[in-house]
C-alpha positions in Angstrom: -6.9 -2.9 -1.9 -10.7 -3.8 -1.3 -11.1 -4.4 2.7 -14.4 -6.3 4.7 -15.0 -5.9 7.6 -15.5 -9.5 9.7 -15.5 -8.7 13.4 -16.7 -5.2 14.3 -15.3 -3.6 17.9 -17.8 -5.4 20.8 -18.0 -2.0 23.0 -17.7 2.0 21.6 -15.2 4.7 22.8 -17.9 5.8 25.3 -21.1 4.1 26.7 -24.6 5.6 26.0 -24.4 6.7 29.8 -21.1 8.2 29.6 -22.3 10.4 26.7 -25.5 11.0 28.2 -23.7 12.8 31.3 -21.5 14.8 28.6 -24.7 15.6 27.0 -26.3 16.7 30.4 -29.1 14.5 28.7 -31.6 13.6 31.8 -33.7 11.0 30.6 -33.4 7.7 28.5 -35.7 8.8 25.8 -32.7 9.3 23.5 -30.7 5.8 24.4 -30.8 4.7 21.1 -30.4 8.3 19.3 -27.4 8.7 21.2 -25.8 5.0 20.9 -26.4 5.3 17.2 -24.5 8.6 17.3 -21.5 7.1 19.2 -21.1 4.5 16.3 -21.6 7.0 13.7 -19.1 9.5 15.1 -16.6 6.4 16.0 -17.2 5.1 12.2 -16.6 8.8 11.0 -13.2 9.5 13.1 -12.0 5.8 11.6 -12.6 7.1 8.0 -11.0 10.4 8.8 -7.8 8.8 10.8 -7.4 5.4 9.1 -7.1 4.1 12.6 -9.5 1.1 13.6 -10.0 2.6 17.8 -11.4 -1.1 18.9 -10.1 -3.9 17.8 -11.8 -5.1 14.7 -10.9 -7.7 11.8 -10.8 -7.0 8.7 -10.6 -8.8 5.3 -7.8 -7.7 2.7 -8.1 -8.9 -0.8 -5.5 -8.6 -3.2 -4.9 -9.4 -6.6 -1.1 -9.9 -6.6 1.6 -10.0 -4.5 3.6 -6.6 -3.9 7.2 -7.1 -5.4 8.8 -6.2 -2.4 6.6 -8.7 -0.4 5.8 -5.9 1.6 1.8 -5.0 2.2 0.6 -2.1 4.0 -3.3 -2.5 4.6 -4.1 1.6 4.7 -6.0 0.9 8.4 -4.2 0.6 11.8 -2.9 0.2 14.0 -2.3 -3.2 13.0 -2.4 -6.1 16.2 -2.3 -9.4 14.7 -2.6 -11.7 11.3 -5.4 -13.5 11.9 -5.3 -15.9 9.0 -3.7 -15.8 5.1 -5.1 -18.0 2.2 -4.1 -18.0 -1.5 -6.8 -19.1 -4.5 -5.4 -20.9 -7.3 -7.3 -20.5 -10.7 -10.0 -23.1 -10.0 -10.8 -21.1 -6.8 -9.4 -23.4 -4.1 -8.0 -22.3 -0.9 -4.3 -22.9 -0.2 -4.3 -21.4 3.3 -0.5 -20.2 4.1 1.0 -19.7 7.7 0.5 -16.7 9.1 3.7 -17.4 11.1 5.4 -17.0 8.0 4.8 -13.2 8.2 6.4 -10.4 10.4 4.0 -7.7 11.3 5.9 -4.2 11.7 3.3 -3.0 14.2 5.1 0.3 14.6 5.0 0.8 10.2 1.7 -0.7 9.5 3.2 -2.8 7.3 2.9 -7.1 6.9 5.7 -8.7 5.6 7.1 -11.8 4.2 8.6 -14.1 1.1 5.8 -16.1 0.4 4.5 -14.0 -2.3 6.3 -16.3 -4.3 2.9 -18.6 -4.4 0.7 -17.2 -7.1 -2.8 -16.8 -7.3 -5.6 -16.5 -9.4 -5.6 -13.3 -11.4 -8.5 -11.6 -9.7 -9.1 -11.3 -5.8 -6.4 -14.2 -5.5 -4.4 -13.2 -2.0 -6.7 -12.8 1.3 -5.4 -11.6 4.4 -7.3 -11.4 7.8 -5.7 -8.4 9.8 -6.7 -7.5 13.5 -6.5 -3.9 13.8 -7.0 -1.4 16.6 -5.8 0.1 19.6 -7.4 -2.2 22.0 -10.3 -4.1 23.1 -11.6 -1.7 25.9 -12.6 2.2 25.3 -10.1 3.1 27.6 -7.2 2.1 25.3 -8.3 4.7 22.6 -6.3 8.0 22.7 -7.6 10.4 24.6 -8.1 13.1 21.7 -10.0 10.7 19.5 -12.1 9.6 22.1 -12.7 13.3 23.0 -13.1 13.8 18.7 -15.9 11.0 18.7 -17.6 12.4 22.2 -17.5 16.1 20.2 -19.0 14.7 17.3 -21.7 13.0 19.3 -22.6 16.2 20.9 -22.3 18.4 17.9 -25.1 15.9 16.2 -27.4 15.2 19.0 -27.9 19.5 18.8 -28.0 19.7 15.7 -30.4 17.1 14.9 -33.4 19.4 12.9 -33.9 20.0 9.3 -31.7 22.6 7.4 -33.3 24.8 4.9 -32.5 24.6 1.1 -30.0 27.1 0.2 -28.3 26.6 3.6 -24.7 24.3 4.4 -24.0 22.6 7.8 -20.3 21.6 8.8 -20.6 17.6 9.1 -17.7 18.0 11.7 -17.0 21.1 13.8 -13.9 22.5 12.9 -12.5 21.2 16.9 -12.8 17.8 15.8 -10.9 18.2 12.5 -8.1 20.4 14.9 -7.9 17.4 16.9 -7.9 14.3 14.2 -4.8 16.6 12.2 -3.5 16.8 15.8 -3.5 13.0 16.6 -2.0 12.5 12.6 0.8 14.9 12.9 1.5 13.1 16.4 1.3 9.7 15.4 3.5 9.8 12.6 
């Protein structure tokens, strides 16, 4: 099911200071290097987990209702539905109660009977999903904080050109341990 992102997190699993200590980095010349590195390695450890680490809200567009009325959005951990809307054939809005659905935090898995209202064929069903573990950095786990701090380090050394004929590992075999660690975990 396609997914949008509305409302990305407002702070990253670590600050720019907090990575600059890991880094042993001494001076502010790499501030912006290094926060664009936090969101890149937070963005890759999402993709690789499925697991939105701040809270975020994302758009989910269907074209039809599941038959058992039962959706499960692919990204977690879910928090709260935001809004729901339905789009008849001429394209108008029906928005439907988001009341009306039961969110099975634990599952990842929005629920309810009101897939009875049809919509239009294509991109008919929109659902506005807050997903994540928290608001503040602190309410991350601790290994995929420590998976996006590793990745952050891992890039900000290995930042030069690689010659043709030669690979580089996008993500040191630690952080993969410790993403298939937090999976096998959380399931």
């Amino acid at each position: 099911m396609p997914s949008i992102l509305l409302t990305g997190p407002a702070v990253e699993p670590w600050s720019v200071e907090e990575a600059k200590s890991f880094l042993r980095a001494e001076n502010d010349d790499d501030d912006t290097v290094i926060a664009s590195l936090i969101a890149a390695a937070r963005s890759h450890v999402e993709a690789m987990t499925r697991c939105a680490l701040i809270a975020q809200t994302w758009r989910f567009v269907l074209d039809e209702w599941p038959k058992d009325g039962r959706i499960k959005p692919g990204r977690g951990p879910l928090r709260a539905l935001a809004a729901a809307r339905v789009y008849n054939s001429a394209g108008i809005a029906t928005p439907i109660d988001a009341g009306t659905f039961v969110l099975d935090k634990a599952a990842g898995v929005i629920s309810s009977s009101v897939w009875v209202f049809p919509g239009r064929a294509s991109a008919g069903i929109e659902l506005d999903v807050e997903i994540g573990f928290g608001e503040a950095a602190s309410d991350v786990p601790d290994v995929l904080r420590h998976a996006v701090r590793t990745l952050v380090a891992h890039w900000y050394e290995n930042r030069s050109l690689i010659a043709i004929g030669q690979s580089v590992a996008m993500m040191p075999a630690s952080v993969s341990a410790m993403i298939a660690s937090y999976r096998v975990h959380a399931l």
